[in-house]
KEPATI-649418 format. One record per residue (C-alpha): residue in one letter; z, x, y. Coordinates in steps of 0.25 Angstrom, whole numbers, padded with zeros to 4 digits, always signed. Last residue first. Layout:
! residues N
AZXY;...
***
This chain:
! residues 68
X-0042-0020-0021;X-0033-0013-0012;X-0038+0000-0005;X-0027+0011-0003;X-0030+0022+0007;X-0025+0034+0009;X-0014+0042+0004;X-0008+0049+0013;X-0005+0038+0021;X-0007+0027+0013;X-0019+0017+0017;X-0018+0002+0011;X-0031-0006+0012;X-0031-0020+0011;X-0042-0028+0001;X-0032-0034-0008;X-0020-0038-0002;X-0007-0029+0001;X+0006-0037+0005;X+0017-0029+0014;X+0027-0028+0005;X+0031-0013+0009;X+0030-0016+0025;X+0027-0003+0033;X+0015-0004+0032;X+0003+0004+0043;X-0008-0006+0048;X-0022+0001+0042;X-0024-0009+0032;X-0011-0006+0025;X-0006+0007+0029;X+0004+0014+0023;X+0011+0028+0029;X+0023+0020+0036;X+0034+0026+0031;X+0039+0013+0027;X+0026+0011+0016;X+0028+0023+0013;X+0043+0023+0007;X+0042+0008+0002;X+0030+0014-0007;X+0040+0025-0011;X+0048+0015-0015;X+0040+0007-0021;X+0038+0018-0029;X+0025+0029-0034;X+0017+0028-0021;X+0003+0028-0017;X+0002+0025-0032;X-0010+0013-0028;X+0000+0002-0033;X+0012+0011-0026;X+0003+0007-0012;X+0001-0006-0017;X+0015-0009-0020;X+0020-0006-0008;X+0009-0013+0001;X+0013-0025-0008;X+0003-0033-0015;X-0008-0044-0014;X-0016-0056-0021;X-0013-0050-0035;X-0022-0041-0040;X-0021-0028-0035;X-0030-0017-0036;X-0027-0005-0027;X-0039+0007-0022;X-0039+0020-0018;
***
């Protein structure tokens, strides 16, 4: 799966809710802090943690997130 962005970068939260991973933020918040996203293979636990063009996002479950 793949996420366009267009600005330099973006939240880890709003990328996974931008890819409908999750309906909220607060569900965002929710796996984020449960600890089942990964951004290029180092596990998040910080919501705001910035997302750039060219990382990958994996979500248990889910799979993988490519942002483009």
């Amino acid at each position: 799966m793949e996420i366009k962005i267009n600005t330099e970068f973006i939240k880890i939260s709003q990328a996974v809710k931008l890819a409908n991973v999750v309906s909220s933020g607060s569900e965002a918040k929710s796996v984020i802090s449960d600890g089942l996203v990964k951004l290029n293979g180092e596990t998040v636990s910080q919501r705001g943690k910035k997302v750039y063009k060219g990382d990958v996002i994996e979500v248990l479950g889910v799979g993988e997130i490519r942002v483009v």
